[in-house]
N, C-alpha and C positions, 0 to 999 in steps of 0.2 A: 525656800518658800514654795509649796506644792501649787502647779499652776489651776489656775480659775477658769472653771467654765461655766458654759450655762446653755441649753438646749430648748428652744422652743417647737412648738409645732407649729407649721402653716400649711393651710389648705388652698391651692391655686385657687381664686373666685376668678369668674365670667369676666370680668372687668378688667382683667389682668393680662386676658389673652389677646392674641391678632387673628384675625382670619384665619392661621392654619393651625385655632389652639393652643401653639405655643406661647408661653410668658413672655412675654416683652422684655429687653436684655434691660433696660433701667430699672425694671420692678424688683431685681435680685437686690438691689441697694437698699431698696426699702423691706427686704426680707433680712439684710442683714442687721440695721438699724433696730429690729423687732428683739432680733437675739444680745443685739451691745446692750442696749436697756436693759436685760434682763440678768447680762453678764455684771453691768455698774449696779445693779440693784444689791446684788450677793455680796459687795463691800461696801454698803452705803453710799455709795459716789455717784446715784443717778443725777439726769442733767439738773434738777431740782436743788441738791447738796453741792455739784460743782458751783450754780449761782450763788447761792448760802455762802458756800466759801471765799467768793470774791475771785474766780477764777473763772476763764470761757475756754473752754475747749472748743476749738474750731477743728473739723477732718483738712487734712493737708495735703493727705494721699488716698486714695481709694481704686486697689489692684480687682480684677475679677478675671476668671477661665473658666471659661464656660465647656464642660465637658459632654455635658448630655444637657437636650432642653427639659424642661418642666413641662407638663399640660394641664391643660382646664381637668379642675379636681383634684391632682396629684395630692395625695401625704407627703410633705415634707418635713423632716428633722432640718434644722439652720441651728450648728452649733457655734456660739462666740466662745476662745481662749485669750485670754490673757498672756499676751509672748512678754511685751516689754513695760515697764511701769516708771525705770529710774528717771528717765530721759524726756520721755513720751509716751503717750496709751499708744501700741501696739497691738490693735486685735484682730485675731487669723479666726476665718471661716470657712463652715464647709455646710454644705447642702446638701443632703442625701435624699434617697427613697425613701420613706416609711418603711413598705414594705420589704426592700429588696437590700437594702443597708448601701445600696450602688452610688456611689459618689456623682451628683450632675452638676457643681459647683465648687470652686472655693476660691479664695481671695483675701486680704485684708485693708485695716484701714489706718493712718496714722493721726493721730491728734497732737496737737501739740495747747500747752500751758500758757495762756496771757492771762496776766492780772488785770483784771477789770478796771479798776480805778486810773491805772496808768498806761492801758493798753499797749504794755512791754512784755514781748514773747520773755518766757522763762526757762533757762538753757538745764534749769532740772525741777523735776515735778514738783510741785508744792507737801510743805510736811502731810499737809490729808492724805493726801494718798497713800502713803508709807502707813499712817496710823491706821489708818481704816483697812487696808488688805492684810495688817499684822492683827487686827479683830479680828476681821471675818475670817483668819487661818485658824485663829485659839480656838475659835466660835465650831470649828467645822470638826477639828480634831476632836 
């Protein structure tokens, strides 16, 4: 199965920064959440369809390295991939320039599967998932 991405733009706003223009290091999480949305969109599985489906994905993990800061205005590309799906949503980030294609971030996050009704973690993903990324691959191909 050809892995899944999905690339958003963000533009750093005023609000985002500190005193010396740089991004605030907890705002990357919310840059990255911009791009998961938009990765779970491309197989139907946004948080809307995980509730549909009687499932919560809760994050469990959330890694970040911060190689260069961001500043008030910057282009940014924030791409979400899809690494791991059997187990757990596994998805790896990266931040870049607009302009400059120059890496100033990357990280990832883990979610793991509880069904709602019984709030029992579940040791392999739910069938949606498997049907819906084996769509979205026919769909893409």
């Amino acid at each position: 199965m050809p892995r899944l991405s999905a690339t958003v733009a963000v533009e750093i706003p005023f609000h985002d920064v500190d005193a010396m223009n740089v991004a605030w290091h907890g705002h990357y999480v919310k840059y990255f959440e911009i791009a998961r949305c938009e990765l779970l969109r491309k197989f139907n599985y946004d948080y809307p369809q995980m509730q549909a489906s009687g499932y919560l994905w809760p994050v469990v993990e959330c890694h970040l390295k911060y190689i260069k800061p961001a500043l008030y205005g910057h282009q940014l590309n924030v791409t979400a991939s899809l690494l791991e799906h059997e187990n757990r949503l596994k998805i790896g980030y990266e931040i870049t320039d607009n302009q400059t294609g120059e890496r100033l971030t990357k990280g990832h996050t883990v979610q793991l599967a509880i069904e709602a009704a019984s709030m029992e973690l579940q040791f392999v993903s739910p069938p949606v998932v498997f049907r819906n990324l084996e769509a979205a691959c026919k769909s893409s191909t």
